[in-house]
C-alpha positions as CSV (number, residue, x, y, z in Angstrom):
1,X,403.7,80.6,79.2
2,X,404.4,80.7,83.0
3,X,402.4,78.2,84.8
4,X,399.2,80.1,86.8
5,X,399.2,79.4,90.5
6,X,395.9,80.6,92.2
7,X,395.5,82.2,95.5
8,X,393.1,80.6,98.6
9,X,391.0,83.9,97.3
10,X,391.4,82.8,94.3
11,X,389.8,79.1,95.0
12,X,387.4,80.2,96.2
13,X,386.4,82.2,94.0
14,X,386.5,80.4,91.5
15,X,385.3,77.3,93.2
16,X,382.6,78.5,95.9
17,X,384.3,76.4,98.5
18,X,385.0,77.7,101.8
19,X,388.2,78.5,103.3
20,X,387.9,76.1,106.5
21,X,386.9,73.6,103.8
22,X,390.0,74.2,101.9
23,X,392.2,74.1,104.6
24,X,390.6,70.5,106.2
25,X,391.2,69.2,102.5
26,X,395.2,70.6,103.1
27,X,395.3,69.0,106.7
28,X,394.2,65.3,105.4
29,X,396.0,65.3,102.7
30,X,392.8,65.3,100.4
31,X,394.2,68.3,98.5
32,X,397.3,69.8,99.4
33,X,398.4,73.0,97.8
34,X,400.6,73.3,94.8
35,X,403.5,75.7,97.1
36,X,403.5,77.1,99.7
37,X,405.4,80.2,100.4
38,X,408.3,81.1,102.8
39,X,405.1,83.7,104.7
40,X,402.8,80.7,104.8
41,X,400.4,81.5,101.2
42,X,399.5,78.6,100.2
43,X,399.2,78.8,96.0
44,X,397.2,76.4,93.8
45,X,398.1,75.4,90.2
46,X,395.8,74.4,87.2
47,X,396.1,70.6,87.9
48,X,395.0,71.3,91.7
49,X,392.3,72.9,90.8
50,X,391.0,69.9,88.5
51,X,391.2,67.6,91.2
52,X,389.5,70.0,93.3
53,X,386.5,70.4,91.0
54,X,386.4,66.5,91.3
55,X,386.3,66.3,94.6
56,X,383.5,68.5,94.6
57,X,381.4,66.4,91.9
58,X,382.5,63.1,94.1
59,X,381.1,65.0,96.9
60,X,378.2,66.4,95.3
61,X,377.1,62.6,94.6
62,X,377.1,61.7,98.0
63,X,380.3,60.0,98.5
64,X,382.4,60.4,102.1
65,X,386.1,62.2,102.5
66,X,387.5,59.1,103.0
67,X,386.8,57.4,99.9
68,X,387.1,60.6,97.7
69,X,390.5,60.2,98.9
70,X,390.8,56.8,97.9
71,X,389.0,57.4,94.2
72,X,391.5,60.5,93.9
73,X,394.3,57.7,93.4
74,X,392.7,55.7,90.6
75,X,393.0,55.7,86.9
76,X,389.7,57.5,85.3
77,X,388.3,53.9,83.6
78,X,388.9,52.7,87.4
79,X,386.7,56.4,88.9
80,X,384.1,55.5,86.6
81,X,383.7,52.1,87.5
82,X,383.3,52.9,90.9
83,X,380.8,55.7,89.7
84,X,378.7,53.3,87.9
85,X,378.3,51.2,91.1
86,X,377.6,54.2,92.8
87,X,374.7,55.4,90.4
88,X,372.8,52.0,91.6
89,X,372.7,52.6,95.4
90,X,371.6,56.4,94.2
91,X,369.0,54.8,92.3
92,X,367.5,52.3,95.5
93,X,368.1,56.0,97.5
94,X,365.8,57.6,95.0
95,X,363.7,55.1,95.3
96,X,363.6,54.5,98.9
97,X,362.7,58.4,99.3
98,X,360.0,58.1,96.6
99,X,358.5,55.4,99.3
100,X,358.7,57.3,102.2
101,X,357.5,60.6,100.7
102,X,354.1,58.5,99.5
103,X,354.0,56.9,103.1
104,X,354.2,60.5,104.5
105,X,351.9,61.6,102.7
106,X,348.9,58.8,103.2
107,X,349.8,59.2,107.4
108,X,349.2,62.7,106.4
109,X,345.9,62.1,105.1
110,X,345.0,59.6,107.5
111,X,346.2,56.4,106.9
112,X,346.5,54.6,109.7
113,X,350.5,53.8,110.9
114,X,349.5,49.8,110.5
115,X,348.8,50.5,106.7
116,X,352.1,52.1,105.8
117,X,355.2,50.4,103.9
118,X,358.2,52.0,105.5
119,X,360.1,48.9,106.3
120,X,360.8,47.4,102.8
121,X,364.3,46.0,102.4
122,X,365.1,46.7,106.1
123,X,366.1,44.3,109.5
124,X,363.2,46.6,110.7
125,X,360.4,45.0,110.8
126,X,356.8,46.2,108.9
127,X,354.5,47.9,111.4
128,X,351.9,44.9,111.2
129,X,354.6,42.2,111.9
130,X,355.5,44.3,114.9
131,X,351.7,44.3,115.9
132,X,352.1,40.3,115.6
133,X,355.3,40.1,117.6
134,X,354.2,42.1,120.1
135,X,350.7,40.1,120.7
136,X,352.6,37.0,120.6
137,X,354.7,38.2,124.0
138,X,351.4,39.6,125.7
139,X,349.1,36.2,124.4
140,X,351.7,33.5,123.5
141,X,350.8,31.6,126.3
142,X,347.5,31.8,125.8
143,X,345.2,28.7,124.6
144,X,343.2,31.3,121.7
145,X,346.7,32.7,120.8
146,X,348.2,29.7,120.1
147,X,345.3,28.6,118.1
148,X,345.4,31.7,116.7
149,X,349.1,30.7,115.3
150,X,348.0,27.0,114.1
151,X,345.2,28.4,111.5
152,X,347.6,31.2,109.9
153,X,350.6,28.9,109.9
154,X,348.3,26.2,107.5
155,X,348.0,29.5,104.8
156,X,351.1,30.3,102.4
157,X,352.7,33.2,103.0
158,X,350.7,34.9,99.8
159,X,347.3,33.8,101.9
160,X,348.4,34.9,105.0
161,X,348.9,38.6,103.4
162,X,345.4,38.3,101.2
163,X,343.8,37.0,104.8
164,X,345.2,40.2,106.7
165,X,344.2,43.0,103.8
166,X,340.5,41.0,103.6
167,X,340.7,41.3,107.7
168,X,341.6,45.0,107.7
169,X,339.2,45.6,105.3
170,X,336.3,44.1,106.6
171,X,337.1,45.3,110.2
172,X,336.9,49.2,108.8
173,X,333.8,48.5,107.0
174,X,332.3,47.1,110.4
175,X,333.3,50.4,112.2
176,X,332.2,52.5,109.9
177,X,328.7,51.3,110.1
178,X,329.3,51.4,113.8
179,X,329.9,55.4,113.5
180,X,327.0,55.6,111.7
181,X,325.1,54.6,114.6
182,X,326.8,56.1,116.8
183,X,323.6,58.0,118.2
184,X,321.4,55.1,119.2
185,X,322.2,53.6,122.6
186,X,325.1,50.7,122.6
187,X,322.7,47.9,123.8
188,X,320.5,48.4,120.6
189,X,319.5,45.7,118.3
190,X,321.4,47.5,115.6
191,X,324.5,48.2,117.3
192,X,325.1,44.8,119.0
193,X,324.5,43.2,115.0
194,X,327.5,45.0,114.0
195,X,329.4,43.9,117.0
196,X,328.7,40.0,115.9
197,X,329.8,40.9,112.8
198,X,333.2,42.6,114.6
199,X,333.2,39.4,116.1
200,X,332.9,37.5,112.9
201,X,335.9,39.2,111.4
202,X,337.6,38.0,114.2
203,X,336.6,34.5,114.3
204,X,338.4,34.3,110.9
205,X,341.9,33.4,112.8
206,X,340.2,32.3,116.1
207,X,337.7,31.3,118.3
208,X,336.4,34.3,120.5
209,X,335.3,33.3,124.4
210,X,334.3,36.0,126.3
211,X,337.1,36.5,127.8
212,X,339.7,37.3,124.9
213,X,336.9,39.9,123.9
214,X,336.9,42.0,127.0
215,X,340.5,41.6,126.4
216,X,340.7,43.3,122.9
217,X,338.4,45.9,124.2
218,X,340.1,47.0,126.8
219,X,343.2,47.3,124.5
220,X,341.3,49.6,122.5
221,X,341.0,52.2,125.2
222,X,344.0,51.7,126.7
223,X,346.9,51.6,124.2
224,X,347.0,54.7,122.6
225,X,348.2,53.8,119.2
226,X,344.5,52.6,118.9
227,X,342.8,56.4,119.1
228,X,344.5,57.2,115.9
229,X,342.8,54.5,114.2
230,X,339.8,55.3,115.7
231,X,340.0,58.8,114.9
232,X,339.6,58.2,111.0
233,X,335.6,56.2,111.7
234,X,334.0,58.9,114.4
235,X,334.3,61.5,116.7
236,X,336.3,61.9,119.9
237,X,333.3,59.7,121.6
238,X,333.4,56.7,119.5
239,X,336.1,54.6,120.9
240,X,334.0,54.7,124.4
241,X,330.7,54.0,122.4
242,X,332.7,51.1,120.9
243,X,334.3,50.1,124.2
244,X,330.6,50.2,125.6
245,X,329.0,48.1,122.4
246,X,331.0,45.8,123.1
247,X,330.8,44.9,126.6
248,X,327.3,44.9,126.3
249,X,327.9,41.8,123.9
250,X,329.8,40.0,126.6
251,X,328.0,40.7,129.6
252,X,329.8,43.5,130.7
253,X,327.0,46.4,130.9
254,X,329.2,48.5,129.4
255,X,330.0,50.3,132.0
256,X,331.6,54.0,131.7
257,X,335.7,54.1,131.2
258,X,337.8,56.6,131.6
259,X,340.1,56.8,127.5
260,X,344.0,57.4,128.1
């Protein structure tokens, strides 16, 4: 029986692949054909098609050209070693995309960007440790900061993260009775209650002057990362109603401000 030789046609075909493909694979050296004709027909035997159907599952599993190439010189005990390694990092992938689809999902429905998990197993660094990084730079210097630092650096690591999820919880709970009185006027005895109790929260990690106040609500209204937070408690108007609460706690009259 005389030895089949397919055509490019043929290939693909029988293969799906496309021509440009085929050709690149001929060019590198990945798959070269098994003759090639005086008029330039490049013709493919049975074994050249078996390594091409393997390059095409290598591919399939997500590995590059370059070490498809390299796999294409091993034994098939050494291929399927290599395979095996492979199906773990598939496995963190899978993983890793099972994450990001929940995260997507919760921003999706409202879940504020400081509450999401993206950042596991990664030099990047969680959105809540970036919060802290980047008030260390703006308050480092800062007496209330860097007492601040002392009383979280006394609690483990496993308090420090049961301190932050009581904090975040607490501080929602305060704001959402906030919205809820939204309609009386921010100097009201009800109002400025919950605003002690917003200063409470904060009084966990440090002692609150007057000063560092003004400061955090200020930074409410003007760093716009805030209004989606805000967003999830009240309507458009409640960031200026809290803005106005609480400089009517510190003296400020709460004075109209105009929200970037």
């Amino acid at each position: 029986m005389k030895t089949p030789y397919f055509t490019v046609k043929d290939i693909i075909q029988i293969t799906g692949i496309t021509k440009r493909a085929l050709h690149y694979y001929d060019k590198t050296d990945l798959l070269k054909p098994s003759k090639v004709e005086d008029n330039g027909y490049r013709y493919y035997d049975q074994e050249a098609l078996g390594n091409l159907q393997m390059i095409l599952l290598f591919k399939e599993m997500n590995f590059s050209l370059k070490d498809i190439s390299a796999m294409m010189q091993l034994s098939k005990g050494e291929q399927k070693d290599i395979l095996r390694g492979h199906r773990s990092t598939l496995v963190q992938r899978k993983q890793k995309l099972e994450t990001i689809i929940d995260q997507l999902d919760e921003y999706v429905g409202g879940t504020d960007i400081s509450h999401l998990n993206l950042f596991g197993n990664s030099p990047i660094l969680s959105i809540q440790e970036q919060y802290e990084s980047e008030a260390k730079f703006v308050y480092g210097d800062t007496e209330k900061y860097q007492e601040f630092e002392a009383n979280v650096s006394q609690l483990s690591a496993e308090e420090q993260e049961q301190a932050y999820q009581q904090f975040s919880v607490n501080m929602e709970q305060v704001f959402r009775e906030l919205a809820k009185h939204q309609d009386l006027p921010p100097a009201s005895g009800e109002v400025q209650e919950l605003v002690r109790e917003w200063k409470s929260c904060l009084e966990q990690f440090m002692v609150c002057d007057t000063e560092i106040l003004r400061c955090i609500a200020e930074t409410y209204t003007t760093d716009r990362r805030y209004a989606g937070y805000f967003d999830q408690f009240g309507d458009e108007d409640f960031l200026r109603f809290l803005y106005q609460a609480i400089m009517v706690y510190v003296g400020g009259g709460g004075e109209e401000i105009d929200l970037v």
